[in-house]
N, C-alpha and C positions, 0 to 999 in steps of 0.2 A: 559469551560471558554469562553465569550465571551470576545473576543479581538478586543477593537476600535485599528485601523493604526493608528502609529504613528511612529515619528523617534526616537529611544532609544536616551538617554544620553551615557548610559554607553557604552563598546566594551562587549558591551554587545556580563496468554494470553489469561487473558481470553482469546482467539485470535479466531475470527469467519474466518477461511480459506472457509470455505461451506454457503451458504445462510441458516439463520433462515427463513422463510419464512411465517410463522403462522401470523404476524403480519404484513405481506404488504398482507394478503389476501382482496380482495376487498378496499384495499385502493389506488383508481387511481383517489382523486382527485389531479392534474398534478401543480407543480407550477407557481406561474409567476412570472412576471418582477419583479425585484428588487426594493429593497423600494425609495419612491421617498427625501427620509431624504439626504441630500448633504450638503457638503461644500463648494462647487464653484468647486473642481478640477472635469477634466476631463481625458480621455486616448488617446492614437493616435487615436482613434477611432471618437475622439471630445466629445465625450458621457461623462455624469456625471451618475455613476453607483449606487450610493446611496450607501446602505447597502445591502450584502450578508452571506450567512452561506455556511461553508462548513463545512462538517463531517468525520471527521479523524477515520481511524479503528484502533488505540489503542491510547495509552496513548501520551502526549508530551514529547515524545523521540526522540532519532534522528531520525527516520525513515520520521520527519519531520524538519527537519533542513535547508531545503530549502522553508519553508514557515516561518519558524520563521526571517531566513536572510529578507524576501519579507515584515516583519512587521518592521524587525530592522533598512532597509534602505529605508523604505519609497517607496519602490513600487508598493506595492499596491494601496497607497495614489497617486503618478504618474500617476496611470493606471486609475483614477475616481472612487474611490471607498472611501466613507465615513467613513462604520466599515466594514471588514470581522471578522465577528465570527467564527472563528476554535472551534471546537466542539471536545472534548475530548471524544475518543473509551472505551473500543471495540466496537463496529456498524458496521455494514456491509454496513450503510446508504442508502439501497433498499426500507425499511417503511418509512423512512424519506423522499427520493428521493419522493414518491408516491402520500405520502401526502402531498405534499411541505413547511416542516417545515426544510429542508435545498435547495439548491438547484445546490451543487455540492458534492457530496461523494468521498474521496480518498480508495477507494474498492479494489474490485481483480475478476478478468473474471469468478474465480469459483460461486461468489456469485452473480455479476450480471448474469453470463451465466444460474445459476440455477434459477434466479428469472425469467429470460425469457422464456427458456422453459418449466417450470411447471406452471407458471402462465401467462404466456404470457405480461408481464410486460412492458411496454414502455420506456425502458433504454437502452441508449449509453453510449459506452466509446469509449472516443474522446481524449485520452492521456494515456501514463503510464511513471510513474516514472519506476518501476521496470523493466525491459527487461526482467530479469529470473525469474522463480518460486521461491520464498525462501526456501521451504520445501525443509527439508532433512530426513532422517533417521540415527538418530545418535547412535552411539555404541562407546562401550570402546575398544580402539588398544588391550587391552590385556583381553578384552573379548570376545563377539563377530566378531569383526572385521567385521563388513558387506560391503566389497569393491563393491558388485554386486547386480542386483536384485537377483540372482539365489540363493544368501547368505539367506534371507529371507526366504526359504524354511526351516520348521521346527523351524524355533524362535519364540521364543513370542516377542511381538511390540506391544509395550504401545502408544497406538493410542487414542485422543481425542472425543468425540462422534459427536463435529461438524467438523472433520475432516477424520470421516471414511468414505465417498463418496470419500476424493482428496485421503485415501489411500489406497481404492480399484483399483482407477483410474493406480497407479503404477503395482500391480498386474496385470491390465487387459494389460500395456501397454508391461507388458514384459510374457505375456502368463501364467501366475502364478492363480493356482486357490486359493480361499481365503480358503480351507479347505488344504491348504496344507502350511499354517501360521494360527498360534495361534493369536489372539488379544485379548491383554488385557489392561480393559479401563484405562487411568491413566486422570489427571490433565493434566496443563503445567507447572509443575511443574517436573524437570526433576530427583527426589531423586531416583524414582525406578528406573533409566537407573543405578545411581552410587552406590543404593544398592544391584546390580546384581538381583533383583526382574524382569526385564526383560534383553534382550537381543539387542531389537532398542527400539528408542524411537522418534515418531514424533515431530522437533523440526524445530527452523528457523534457518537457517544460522546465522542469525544478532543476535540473541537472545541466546536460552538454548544451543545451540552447544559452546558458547563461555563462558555463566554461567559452564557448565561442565568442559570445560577447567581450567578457573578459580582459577576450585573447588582443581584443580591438577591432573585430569586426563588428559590421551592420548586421542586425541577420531579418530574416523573415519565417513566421511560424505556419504551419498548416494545422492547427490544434484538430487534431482525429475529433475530440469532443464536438465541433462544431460543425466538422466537414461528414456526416455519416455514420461516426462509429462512438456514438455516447455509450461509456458503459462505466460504472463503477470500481474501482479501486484501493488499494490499502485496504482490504476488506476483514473484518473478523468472521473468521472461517472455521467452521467445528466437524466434529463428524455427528452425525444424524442419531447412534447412540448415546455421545456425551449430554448432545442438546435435551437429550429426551431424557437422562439422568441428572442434569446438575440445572434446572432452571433457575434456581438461588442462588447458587455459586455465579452464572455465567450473568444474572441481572446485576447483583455487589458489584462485580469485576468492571462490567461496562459504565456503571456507575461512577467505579474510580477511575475510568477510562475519560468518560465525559467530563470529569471536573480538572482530570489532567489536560487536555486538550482546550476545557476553556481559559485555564490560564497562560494557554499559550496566547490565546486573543487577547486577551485584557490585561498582557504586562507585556514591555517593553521589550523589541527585537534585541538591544541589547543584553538584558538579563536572559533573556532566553538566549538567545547564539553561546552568553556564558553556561549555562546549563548544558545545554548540548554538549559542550567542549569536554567540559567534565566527563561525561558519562564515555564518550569517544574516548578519551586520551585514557580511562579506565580499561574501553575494552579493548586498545590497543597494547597497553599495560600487562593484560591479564593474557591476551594471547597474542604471541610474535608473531605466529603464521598465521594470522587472520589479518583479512583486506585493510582494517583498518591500521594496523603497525605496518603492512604492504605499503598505506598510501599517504603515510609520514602525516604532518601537521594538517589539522582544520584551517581552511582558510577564513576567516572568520566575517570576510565582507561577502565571499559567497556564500559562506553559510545563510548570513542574512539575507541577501537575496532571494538563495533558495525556500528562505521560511515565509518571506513576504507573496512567493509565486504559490506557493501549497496553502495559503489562505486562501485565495482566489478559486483554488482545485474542492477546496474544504469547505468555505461558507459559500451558501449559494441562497435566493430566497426562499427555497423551500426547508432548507435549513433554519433559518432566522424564524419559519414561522413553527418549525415540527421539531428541532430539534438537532443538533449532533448526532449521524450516524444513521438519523432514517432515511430512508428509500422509499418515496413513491411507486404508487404502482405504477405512474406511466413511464419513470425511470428503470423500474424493472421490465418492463417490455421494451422499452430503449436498448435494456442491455440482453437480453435475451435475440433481438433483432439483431444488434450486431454480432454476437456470436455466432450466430447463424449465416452473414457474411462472412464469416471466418470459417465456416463449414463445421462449425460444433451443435447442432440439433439439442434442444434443452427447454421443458419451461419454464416458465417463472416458479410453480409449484417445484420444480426439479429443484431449482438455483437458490432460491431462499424461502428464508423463515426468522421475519421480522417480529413476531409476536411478541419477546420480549423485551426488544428497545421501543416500540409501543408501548406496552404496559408500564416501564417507565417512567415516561412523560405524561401518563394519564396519570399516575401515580403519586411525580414529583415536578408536574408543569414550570419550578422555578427553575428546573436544570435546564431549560430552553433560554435563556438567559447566558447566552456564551459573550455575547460581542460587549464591550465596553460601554 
């Protein structure tokens, strides 16, 4: 759905965790500047930013509810910017990134890390929502019960085909050879976890772990974040040309990024799960064939759920003291080490470039100010 900025009236998996890659081969031609279509506004920057596309990796759910706040109050429009088009997933937005038909992707280090070292890809990530990995390994309490990696020995684990790289990566991190766990392929769809057909089941935090619940079972998590494979998520992802062209444009944007995001913190799961619904039932509205008119109604107690588990994935203390969306450097070597369990070779100078949500917070220290 493209979405022109505007102020609301109202108060108001498939899931690509690994790079597809087949489709950004050879497509490096790199984006540019942003369209010159304007309204008059501009951003602290002074710059009138025109129109932009950004590419979300799923559906309009919460996992964006600090970009739908950034539409609903008019920050983006603050920031110079005419329309952002938020671009409904799954997309990894690496093809996109390449060929410059978006020119910021809300991705994840596994997808851009592999688009870099297998194709040498000219892509940074210069922000993440997520601080933890979402992936988990989820079981039934009175099945399985996989408290450890060491539990994985001998289960089957209904593992995704675009996610068997990130769940090799747990195996390598905690010494486990993959002939001493069964994989068996499933969906994301998590029936075979609850019809005892497997024993784990590659799941997200935010998502199938909480549909299992839901459903009335127990479950148990193996959060990848804790168990070996810490890497960063929801990532704002550019190409290496744009970054190096639009330093202004891309400071405004994450600015209106940041103040959308922290009114996800400091207003009620309530108003927000309403917000969400909005934008959802919008981009279902707008496109039949897209996942969202596919998967009918917001639930809206899962929604909430889902928004209160991606706070936990989103504030973390290094957050509370740096800010929304930075990345330490020992989280970038965090994430760089597990890629490299994952067999993607990259450094942290490969993987990001943080310089401008830094300059930021040195700039504007009150935007560290998210939590209530």
């Amino acid at each position: 759905m493209n979405q022109s900025v505007h102020r609301s009236t109202a108060r108001k998996r498939v899931r690509f965790a690994a790079a597809t890659l087949a489709a950004a081969v050879g497509l490096l031609g790199l984006a540019a500047c942003g369209s010159d279509d304007s309204d008059g506004s501009s951003g602290a920057s002074g710059e009138d930013h025109g129109e932009i596309s950004v590419q979300y990796s799923w559906i309009k759910n919460e996992e964006f509810a600090g970009e739908f706040y950034a539409y609903d109050k008019g920050y983006y429009e603050d920031a110079g910017f005419s329309t952002v088009n938020g671009i409904s997933g799954p997309d990894t937005g690496v093809a996109k990134l390449l060929s410059g038909t978006v020119q910021v992707a809300l991705s994840d280090a596994a997808s851009i890390g592999a688009a870099i070292a297998n194709e040498d890809a000219p892509l940074k990530i210069i922000g993440a929502t997520f601080q933890k990995n979402p992936f988990t390994i989820l079981s039934l309490k009175d099945g399985a019960d996989i408290t450890t990696p060491e539990d994985l020995k001998g289960k089957k684990i209904g593992v995704q085909d675009s996610n068997a790289s990130v769940f090799e990566a747990i195996l390598n991190a905690n010494g486990i050879s993959k002939d001493e766990v069964e994989v068996v392929p499933v969906d994301f769809d998590p029936t075979p976890l609850m019809e005892g057909k497997v024993d784990g089941f590659m799941a997200y935090l935010t998502n199938e772990a909480i549909t299992v619940e839901l459903a009335g079972f127990e479950v148990t998590n193996l959060p990848y974040a804790d168990n070996g494979v810490p890497y960063v998520a929801e990532t704002f992802s550019v190409t290496d040309q744009y970054l190096a062209e639009n330093e202004g444009l891309l400071k405004d944007f994450l600015i209106a990024e940041i103040k959308g995001w922290t009114d996800v913190f400091k207003n009620s799961t309530e108003d927000t799960v309403a917000v969400i619904t909005e934008f959802y039932n919008k981009a279902a509205s707008d496109n039949a064939e897209g996942l969202e008119a596919v998967f009918g109604a917001l639930d809206p107690k899962k929604t909430g759920l889902g928004l209160e588990a991606e706070k936990l994935l989103i504030s973390t203390e290094d957050t509370e003291a740096n800010g929304l969306f930075t990345i330490t450097d020992e989280l970038k070597e965090q994430t760089v080490a597990s890629l490299e369990a994952a067999g993607w070779t990259v450094s942290v100078d490969d993987l990001f470039d943080t310089t401008i949500i830094d300059e930021i917070y040195e700039e504007n220290p009150e935007l560290k100010g998210y939590l209530p």
